[in-house]
SEPA-64547 format. One record per residue (C-alpha): chain; x, y, z. Coordinates in steps of 0.001 Angstrom, whole numbers, plus 524288, in hexadecimal, padded with zeros to 5 digits. Example, Ala and Ser with C-alpha at 12.3 -4.5 7.8 and 13.67 -1.06 7.14 Angstrom:
<mimars>
MIMAR  vexza      x      y      z
MIMAR      A  8300C  7EE6C  81E78
MIMAR      A  83566  7FBDC  81BE4
</mimars>
This chain:
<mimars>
MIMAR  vexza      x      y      z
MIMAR      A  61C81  51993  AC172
MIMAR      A  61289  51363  AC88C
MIMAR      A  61525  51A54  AD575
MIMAR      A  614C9  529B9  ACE67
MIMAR      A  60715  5259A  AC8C7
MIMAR      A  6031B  52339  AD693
MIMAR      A  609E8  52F1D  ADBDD
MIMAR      A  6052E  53775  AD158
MIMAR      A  5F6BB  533D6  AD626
MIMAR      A  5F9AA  536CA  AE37F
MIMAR      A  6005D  54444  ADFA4
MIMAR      A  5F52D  5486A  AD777
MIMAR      A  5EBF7  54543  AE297
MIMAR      A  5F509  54E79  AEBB7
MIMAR      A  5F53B  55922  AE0F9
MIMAR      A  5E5CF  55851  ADFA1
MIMAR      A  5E598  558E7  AED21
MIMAR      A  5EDB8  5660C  AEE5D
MIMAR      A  5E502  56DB2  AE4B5
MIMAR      A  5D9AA  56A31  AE919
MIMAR      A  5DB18  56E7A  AF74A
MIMAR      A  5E3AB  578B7  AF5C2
MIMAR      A  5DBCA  58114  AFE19
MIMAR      A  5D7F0  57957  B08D1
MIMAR      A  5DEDF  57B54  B16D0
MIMAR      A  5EE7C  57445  B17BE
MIMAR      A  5F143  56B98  B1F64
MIMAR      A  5FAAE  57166  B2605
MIMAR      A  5F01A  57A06  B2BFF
MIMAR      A  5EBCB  5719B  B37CD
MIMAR      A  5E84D  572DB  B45BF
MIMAR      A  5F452  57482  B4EA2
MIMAR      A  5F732  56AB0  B577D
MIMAR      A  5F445  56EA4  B6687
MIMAR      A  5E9B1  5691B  B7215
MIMAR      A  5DF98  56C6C  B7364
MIMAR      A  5DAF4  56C36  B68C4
MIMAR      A  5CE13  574AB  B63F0
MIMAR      A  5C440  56CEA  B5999
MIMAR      A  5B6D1  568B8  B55EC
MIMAR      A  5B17C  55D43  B5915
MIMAR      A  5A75E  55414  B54E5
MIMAR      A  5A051  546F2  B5716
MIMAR      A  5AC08  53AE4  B551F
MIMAR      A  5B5F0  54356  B57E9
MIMAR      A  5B62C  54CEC  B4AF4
MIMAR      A  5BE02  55844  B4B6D
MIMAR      A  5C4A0  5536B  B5A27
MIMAR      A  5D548  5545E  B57FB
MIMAR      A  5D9EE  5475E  B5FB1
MIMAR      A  5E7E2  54961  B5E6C
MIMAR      A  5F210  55005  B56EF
MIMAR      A  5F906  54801  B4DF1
MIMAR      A  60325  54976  B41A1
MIMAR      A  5FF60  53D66  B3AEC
MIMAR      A  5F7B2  5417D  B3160
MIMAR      A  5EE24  54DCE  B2BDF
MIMAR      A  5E11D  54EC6  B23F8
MIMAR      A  5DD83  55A5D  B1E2B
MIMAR      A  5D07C  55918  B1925
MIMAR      A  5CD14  565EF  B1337
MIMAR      A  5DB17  564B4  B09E4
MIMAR      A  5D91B  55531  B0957
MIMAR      A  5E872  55300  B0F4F
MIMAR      A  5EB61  548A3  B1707
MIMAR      A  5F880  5498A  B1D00
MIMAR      A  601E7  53EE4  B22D8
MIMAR      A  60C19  543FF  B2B01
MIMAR      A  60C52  5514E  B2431
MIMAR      A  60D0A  5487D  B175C
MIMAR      A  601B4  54B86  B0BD7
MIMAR      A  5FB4C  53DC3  B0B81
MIMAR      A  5FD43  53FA7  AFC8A
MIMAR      A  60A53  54238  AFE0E
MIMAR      A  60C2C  535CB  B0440
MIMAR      A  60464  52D24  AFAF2
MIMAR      A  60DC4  53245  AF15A
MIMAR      A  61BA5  531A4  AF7C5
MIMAR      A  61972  5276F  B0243
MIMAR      A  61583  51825  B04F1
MIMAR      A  60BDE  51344  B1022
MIMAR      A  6167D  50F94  B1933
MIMAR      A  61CCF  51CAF  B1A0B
MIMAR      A  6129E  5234C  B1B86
MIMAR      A  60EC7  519B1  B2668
MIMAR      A  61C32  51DF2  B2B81
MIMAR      A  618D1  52C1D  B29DC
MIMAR      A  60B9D  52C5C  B31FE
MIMAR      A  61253  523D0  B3CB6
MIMAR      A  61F24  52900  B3DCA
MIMAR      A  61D67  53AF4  B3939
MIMAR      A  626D1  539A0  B2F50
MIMAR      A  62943  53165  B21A2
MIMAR      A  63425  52633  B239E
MIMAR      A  64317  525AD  B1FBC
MIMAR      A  64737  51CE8  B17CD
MIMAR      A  64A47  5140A  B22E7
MIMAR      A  63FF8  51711  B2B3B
MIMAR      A  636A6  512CE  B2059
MIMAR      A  63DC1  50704  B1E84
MIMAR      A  63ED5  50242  B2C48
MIMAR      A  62E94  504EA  B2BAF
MIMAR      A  62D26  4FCAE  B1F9D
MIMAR      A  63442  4F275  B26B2
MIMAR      A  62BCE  4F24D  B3205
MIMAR      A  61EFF  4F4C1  B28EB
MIMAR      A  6234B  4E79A  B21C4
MIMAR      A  62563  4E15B  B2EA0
MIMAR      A  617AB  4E38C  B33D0
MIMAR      A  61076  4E0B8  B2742
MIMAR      A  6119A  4D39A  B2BF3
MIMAR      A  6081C  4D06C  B368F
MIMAR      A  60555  4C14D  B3454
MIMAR      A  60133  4BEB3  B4425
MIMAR      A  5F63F  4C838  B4239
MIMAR      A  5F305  4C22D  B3608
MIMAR      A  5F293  4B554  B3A83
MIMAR      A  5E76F  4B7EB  B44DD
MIMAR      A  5DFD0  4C1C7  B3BF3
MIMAR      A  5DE87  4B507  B3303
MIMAR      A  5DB2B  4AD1B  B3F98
MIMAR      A  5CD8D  4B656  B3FAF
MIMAR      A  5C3B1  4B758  B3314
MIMAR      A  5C9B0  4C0C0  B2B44
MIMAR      A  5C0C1  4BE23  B1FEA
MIMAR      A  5B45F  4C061  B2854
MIMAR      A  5BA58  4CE25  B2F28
MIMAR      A  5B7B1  4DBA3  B2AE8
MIMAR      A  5C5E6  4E131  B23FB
MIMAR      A  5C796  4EB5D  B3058
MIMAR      A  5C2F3  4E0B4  B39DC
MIMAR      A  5CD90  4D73D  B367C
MIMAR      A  5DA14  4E44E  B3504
MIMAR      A  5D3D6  4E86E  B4333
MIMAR      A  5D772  4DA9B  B4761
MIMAR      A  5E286  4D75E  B4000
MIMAR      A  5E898  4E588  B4597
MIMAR      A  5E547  4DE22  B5496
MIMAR      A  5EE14  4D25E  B5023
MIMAR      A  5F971  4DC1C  B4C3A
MIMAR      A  5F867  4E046  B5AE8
MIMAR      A  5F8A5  4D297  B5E99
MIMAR      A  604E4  4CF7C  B5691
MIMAR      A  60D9C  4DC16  B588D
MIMAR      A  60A1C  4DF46  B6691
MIMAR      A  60926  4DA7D  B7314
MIMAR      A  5FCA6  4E0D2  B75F1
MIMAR      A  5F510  4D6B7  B7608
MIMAR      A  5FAA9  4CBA5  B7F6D
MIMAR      A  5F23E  4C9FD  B8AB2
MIMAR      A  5F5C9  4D35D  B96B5
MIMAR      A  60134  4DB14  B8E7C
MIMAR      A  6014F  4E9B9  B9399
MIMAR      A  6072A  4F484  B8B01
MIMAR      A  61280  4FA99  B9347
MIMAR      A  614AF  507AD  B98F9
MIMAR      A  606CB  50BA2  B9582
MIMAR      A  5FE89  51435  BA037
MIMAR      A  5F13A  51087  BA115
MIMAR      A  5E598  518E1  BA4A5
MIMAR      A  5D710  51428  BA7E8
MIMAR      A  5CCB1  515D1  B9CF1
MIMAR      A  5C8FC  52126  B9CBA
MIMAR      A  5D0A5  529F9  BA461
MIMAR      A  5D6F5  5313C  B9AF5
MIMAR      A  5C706  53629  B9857
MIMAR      A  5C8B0  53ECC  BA5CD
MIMAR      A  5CED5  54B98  BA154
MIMAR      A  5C63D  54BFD  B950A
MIMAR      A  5BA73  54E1A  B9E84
MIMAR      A  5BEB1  558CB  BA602
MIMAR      A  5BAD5  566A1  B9EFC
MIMAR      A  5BBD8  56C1C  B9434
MIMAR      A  5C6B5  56688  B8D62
MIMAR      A  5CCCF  55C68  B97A3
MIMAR      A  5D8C7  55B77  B9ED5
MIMAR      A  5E615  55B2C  B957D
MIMAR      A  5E935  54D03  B98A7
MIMAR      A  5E156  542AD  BA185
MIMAR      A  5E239  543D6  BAF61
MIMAR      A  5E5CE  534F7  BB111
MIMAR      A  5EF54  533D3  BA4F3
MIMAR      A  5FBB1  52CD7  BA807
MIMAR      A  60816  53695  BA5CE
MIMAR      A  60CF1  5338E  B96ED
MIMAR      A  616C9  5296D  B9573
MIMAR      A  62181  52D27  B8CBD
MIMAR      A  61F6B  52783  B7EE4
MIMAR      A  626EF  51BE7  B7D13
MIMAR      A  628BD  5129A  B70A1
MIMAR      A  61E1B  50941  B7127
MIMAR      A  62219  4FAD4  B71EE
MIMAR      A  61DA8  4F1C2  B68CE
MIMAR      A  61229  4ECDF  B749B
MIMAR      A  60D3F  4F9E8  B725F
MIMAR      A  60927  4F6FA  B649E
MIMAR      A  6090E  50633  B61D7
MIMAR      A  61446  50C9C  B5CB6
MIMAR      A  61AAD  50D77  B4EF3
MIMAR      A  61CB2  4FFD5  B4C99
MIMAR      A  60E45  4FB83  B4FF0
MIMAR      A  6094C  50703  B45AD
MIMAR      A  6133B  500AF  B3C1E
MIMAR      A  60DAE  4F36C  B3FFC
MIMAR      A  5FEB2  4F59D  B3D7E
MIMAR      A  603A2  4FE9E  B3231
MIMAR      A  60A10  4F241  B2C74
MIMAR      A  601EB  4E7C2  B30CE
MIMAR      A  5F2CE  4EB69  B2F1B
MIMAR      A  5F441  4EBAC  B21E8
MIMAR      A  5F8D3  4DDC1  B2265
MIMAR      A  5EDEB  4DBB1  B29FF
MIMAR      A  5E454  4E2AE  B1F66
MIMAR      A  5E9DB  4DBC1  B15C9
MIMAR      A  5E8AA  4CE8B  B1C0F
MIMAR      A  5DA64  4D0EE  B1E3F
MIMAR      A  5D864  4D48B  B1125
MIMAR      A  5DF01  4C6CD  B0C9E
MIMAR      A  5D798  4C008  B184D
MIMAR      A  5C9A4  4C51F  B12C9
MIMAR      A  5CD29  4C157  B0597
MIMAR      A  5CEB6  4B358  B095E
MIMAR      A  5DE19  4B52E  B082C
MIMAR      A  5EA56  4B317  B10CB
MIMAR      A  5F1FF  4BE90  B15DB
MIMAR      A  5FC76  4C259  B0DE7
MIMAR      A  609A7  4C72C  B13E8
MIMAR      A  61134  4D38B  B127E
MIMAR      A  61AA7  4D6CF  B084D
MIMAR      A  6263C  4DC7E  B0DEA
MIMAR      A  62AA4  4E246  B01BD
MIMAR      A  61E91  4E8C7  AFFF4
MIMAR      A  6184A  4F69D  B0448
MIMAR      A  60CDA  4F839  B0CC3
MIMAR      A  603E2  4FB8F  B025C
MIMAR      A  609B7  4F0FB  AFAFF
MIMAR      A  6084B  4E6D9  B0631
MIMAR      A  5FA4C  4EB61  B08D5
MIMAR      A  5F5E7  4E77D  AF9C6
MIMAR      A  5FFB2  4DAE5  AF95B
MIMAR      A  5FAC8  4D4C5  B0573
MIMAR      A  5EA98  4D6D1  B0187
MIMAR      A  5EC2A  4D2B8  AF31E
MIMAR      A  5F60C  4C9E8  AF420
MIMAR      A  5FED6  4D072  AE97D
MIMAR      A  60840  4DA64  AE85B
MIMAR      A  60120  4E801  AE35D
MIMAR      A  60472  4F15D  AD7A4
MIMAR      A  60D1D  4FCE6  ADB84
MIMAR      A  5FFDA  505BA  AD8F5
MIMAR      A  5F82A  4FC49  AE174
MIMAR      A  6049B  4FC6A  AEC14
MIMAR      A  605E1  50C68  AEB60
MIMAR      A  5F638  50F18  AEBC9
MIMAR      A  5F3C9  5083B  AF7F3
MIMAR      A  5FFC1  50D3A  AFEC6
MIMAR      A  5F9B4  519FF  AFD2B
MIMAR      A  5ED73  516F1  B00B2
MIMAR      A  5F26C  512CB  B0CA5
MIMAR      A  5F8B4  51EFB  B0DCB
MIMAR      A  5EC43  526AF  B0C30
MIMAR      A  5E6C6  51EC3  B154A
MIMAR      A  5F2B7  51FD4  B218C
MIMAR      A  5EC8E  528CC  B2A7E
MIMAR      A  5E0F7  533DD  B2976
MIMAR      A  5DF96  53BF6  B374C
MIMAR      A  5D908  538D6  B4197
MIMAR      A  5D05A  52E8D  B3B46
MIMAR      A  5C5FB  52575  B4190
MIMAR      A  5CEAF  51AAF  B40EE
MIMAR      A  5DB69  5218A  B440B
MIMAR      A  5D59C  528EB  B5123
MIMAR      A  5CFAE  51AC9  B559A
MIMAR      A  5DE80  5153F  B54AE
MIMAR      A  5E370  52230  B5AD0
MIMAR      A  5D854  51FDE  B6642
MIMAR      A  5DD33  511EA  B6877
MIMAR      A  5EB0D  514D2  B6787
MIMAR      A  5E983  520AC  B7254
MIMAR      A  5E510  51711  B7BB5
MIMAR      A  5F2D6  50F8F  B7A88
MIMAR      A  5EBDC  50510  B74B2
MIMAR      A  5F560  4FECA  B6A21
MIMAR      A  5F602  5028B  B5AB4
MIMAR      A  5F275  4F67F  B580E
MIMAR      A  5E45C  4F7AF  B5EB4
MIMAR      A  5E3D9  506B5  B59C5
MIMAR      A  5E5CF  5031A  B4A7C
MIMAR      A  5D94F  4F8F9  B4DCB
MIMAR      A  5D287  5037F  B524E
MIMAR      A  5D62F  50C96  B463D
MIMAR      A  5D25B  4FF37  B3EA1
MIMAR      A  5C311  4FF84  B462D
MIMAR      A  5C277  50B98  B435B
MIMAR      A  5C676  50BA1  B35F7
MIMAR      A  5BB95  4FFA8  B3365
MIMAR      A  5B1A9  50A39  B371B
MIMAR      A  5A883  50D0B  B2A0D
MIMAR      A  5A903  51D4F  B2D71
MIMAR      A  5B8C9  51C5C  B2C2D
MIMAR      A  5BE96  50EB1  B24B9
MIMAR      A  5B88C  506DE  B19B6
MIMAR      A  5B338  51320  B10DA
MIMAR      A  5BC8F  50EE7  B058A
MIMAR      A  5B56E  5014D  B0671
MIMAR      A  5A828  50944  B0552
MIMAR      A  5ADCB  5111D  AF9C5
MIMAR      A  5B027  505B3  AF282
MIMAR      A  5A30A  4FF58  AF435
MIMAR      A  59B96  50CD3  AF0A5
MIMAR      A  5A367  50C21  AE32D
MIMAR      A  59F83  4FEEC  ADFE9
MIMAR      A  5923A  50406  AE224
MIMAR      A  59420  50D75  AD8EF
MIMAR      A  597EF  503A4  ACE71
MIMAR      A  58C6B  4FCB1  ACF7B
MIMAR      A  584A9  5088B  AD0C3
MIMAR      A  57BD3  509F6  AC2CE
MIMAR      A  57E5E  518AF  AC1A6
MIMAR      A  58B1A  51F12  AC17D
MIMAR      A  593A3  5240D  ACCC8
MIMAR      A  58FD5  52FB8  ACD59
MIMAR      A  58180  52BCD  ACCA0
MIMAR      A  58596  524C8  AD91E
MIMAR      A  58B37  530C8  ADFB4
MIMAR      A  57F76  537D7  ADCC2
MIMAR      A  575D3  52E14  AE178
MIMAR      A  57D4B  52BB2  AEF7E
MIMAR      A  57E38  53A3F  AF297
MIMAR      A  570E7  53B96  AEFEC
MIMAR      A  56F45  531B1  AF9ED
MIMAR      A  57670  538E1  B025E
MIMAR      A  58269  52C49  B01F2
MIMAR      A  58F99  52F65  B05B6
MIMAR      A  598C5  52A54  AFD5B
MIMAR      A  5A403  521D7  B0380
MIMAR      A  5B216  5272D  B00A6
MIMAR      A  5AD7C  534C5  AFF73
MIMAR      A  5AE17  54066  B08F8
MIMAR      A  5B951  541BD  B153E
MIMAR      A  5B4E6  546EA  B23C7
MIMAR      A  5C2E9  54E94  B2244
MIMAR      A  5C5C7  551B3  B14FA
MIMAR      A  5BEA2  55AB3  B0CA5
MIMAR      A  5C4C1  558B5  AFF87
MIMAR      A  5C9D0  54D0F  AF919
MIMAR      A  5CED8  542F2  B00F1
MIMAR      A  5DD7E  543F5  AFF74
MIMAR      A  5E06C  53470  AFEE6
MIMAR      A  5D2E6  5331B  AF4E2
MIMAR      A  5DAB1  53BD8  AECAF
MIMAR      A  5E600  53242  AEBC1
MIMAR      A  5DDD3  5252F  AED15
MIMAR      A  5D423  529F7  AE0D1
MIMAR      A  5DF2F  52B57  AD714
MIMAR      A  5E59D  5206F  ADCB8
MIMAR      A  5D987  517C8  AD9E5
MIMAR      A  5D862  51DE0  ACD83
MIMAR      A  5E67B  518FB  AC9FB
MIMAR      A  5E65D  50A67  AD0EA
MIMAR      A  5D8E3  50853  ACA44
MIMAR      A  5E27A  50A38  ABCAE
MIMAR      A  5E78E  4FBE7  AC209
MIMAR      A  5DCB2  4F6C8  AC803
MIMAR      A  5D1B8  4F86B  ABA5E
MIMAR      A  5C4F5  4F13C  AC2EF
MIMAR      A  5C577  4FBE3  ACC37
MIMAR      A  5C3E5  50760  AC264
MIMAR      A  5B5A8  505D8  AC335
MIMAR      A  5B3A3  508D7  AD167
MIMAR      A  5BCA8  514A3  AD038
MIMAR      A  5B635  51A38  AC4F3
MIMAR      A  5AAA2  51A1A  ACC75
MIMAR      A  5B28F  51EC0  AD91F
MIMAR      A  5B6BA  52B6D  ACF6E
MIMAR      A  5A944  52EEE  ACC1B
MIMAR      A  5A3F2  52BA0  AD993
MIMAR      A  5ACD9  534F7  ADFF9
MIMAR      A  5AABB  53FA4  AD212
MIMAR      A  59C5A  53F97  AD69F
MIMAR      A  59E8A  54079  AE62B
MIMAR      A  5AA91  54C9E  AE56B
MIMAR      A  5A04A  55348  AD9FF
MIMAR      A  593E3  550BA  AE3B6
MIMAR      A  59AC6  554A2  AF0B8
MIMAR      A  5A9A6  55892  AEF7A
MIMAR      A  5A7B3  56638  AEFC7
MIMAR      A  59DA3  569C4  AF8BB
MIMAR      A  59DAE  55F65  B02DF
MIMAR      A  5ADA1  55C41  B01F1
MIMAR      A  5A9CE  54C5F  AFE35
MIMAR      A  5B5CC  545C7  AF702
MIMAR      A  5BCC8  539E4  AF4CE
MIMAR      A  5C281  53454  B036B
MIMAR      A  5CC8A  52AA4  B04D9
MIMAR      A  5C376  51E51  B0497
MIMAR      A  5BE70  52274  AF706
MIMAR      A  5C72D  51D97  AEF13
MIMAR      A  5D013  51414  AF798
MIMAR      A  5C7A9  50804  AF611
MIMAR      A  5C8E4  50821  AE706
MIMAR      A  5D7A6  5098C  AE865
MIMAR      A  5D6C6  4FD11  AF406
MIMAR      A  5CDED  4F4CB  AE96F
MIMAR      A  5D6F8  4F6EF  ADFBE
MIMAR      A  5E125  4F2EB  AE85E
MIMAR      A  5DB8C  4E594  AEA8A
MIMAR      A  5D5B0  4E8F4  AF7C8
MIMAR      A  5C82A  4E458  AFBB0
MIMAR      A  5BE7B  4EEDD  B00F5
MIMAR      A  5BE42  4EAA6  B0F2B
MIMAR      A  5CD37  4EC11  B1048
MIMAR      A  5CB03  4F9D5  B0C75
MIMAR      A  5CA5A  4FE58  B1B18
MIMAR      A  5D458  4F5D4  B1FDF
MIMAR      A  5E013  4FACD  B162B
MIMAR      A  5DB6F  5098C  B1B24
MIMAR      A  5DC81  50405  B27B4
MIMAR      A  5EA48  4FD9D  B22A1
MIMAR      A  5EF39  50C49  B1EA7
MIMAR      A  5E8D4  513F1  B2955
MIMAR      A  5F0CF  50C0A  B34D5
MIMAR      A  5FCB0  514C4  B31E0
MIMAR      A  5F431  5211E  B36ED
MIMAR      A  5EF23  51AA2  B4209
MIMAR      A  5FB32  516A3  B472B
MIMAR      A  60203  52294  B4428
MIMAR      A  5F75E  52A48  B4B24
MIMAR      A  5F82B  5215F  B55FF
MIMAR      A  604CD  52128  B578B
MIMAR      A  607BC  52FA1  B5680
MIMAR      A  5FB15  5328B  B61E8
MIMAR      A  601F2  5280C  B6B61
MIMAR      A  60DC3  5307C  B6C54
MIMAR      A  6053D  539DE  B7475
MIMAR      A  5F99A  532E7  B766F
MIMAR      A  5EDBF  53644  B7D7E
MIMAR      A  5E1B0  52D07  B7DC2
MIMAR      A  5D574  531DA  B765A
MIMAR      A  5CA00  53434  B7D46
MIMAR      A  5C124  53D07  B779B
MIMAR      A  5B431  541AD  B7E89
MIMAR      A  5A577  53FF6  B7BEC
MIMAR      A  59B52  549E1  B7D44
MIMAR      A  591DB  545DF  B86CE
MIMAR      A  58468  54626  B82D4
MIMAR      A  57E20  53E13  B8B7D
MIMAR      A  574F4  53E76  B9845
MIMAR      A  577AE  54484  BA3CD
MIMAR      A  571AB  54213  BB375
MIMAR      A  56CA9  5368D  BAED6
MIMAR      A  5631A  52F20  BBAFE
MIMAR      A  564E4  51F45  BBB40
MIMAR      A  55882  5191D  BBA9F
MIMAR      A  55597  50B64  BBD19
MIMAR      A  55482  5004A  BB3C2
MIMAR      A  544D1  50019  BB62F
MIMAR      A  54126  50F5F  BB6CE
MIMAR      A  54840  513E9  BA7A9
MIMAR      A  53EB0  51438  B9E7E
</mimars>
């Protein structure tokens, strides 16, 4: 069957996986919960601990990534997008009816055809891909909230000025415990559907973005929108409504888990700029745009895009691959899609995404030239600088041969990451609202001090 050969992959991945890091540190070894908290440092934040959260887990040094005390290969094997979206939201996997009332409500809000109709009312066609999902999320806001009718107030909310909440931060050494003008803590109530962030506006974006997505991908193609099959999964939908046809059970089951791969990953660029919005009582709405800036970013989103432009490079290049490799290290070039600022071994979801290439390129004979060269490209880098300086595969390697093979063009590439990754921000926004507690880190000062004003006509 068609679903074992898929499994199968995914197994042997997780079995690779387990031999190779057998030795490195479990993941059940991690730092205990408790303020404050003692850690290192450095410039944008690296090392700082935010918040304490049960979403989700990297290891780097044994390549895990854990949902929910769930193996992320685990997952990809047993489970479908939309539970796991369940599973990152909610702590636990679904009943039977639980899942179904979700799938219900996941059908429901596939279908967002008043945001559509003003993302076609700007130029679509002439918009960057992240540009126009940044805009189209605004519209979902419009539609499914209140929020943004001239002079409506959120109720029951305290409000503070700017930047009091800065005052017990200042005071030595480690600041006061909470600020000294902080309203006392309102019980937590279920939100209302004004507030536009609770469980049903996670389930919203989680559901409707990747309408939106797929719109825009039909929009810069010079092609209508097409709408949502009820009868089909979110994978499923994702592929039907940008091609226009109903995919292959391989092409269905690939990109579900790719979405799953790509759910949540710690406290990301793009997830900790939702979580910062989000902190400030702002909506999820205007967080997920923020996660959606961020995400557009070159140093975080769009690396699978740069991937697959590096390999068709390498096709035209005269020598061979590895001749290539050889000749950009010289040069001192980093590769794109190799090397991870946490992990220090394979790339848990490259070793399901590789294999699962591998297997859709079977299906899908034009792209077995830029995978062949993707083999021997990443043969070369592993050989050159696995072993001493921890460089392999990373998620982005081999995830925009498995989109082009799916029909996608390369500037949607960020926006369907963006599509999965909603589920994580949400979850992580929604689980650091129930005890929230506005960022507001510190900078070190470096400037001047006892400064003298000097007239316009006396500074040289």
């Amino acid at each position: 069957m068609k679903m074992d050969t898929i499994s199968a992959i995914i197994l042997e991945a997780a079995e690779n996986a387990k031999t190779e890091t057998k030795d490195a540190t479990s993941s059940r070894k991690v730092m205990s919960s408790g303020w404050p908290i003692k850690c290192t440092i450095g410039p944008g934040l690296e090392g700082a601990i935010a918040c304490d959260s049960k979403v989700g887990y990297v290891n780097g040094s044994k390549g895990a990534l854990i949902y929910r005390g769930y193996d992320i290969l685990d997952l990809c094997v047993h489970s479908n997008y939309e539970e796991v979206c369940y599973l990152l939201i909610h702590g636990e996997l679904p009943t039977k009816s639980q899942f179904s009332e979700f799938n219900e409500k996941m059908k429901d809000f596939r279908s967002v055809n008043s945001t559509l109709r003003k993302l076609m009312g700007f130029p679509v066609e002439e918009m960057g891909a992240m540009s126009a999902l940044r805009l189209g999320t605004n519209f979902m806001r419009h539609e499914m909230t209140q929020l943004d009718k001239r002079g409506f107030k959120p109720k029951g909310v305290a409000t503070i000025s700017a930047d009091e909440d800065s005052i017990p931060m200042e005071t030595p050494p480690t600041g006061e415990k909470s600020a000294k003008y902080e309203f006392k803590r309102q019980k937590r109530r279920k939100p209302s559907p004004d507030e536009a962030s609770g469980v049903e506006a996670c389930y919203h974006l989680i559901a409707g973005v990747a309408t939106i997505a797929a719109a825009i991908s039909r929009l810069q193609g010079g092609l209508l929108p097409i709408e949502p099959d009820p009868e089909l999964s979110h994978a499923a939908n994702l592929l039907y409504m940008i091609n226009g046809e109903r995919p292959s059970y391989d092409d269905e089951r690939i990109m579900d888990v790719a979405l799953i791969l790509h759910a949540d990953h710690g406290m990301n660029a793009s997830t900790f700029a939702s979580m910062v919005v989000a902190s400030t009582l702002s909506d999820f709405y205007f967080s997920v745009g923020s996660g959606i800036a961020a995400l557009n970013g070159p140093l975080h989103g769009g690396a699978n895009e740069e991937v697959i432009r590096v390999l068709d490079k390498v096709l035209a290049y005269e020598g061979t691959p590895e001749q290539w490799v050889t000749e950009e290290l010289s040069k001192k070039s980093k590769i794109p899609g190799f090397g991870h600022r946490v992990y220090k071994t394979y790339d848990p979801r490259a070793r399901v995404l590789g294999p699962l290439a591998e297997h859709l390129v079977k299906s899908h004979p034009d792209q077995k030239p830029i995978f062949d060269a993707a083999k021997k490209v990443e043969k070369k880098v592993v050989a050159t600088l696995g072993k001493e300086k921890k460089i392999f595969p990373n998620v982005d390697y081999y995830s925009g041969i498995i989109y082009r093979c799916l029909g996608l063009a390369p500037e949607m590439y960020t926006p369907i990451f963006a599509v999965s990754r909603v589920a994580g921000w949400t979850a992580r926004m929604l689980e650091y609202g129930a005890n929230n507690r506005i960022f507001r880190p510190r900078a070190r000062y470096t400037g001047h001090f006892d400064r003298e004003y000097a007239p316009i006509k006396k500074r040289k």
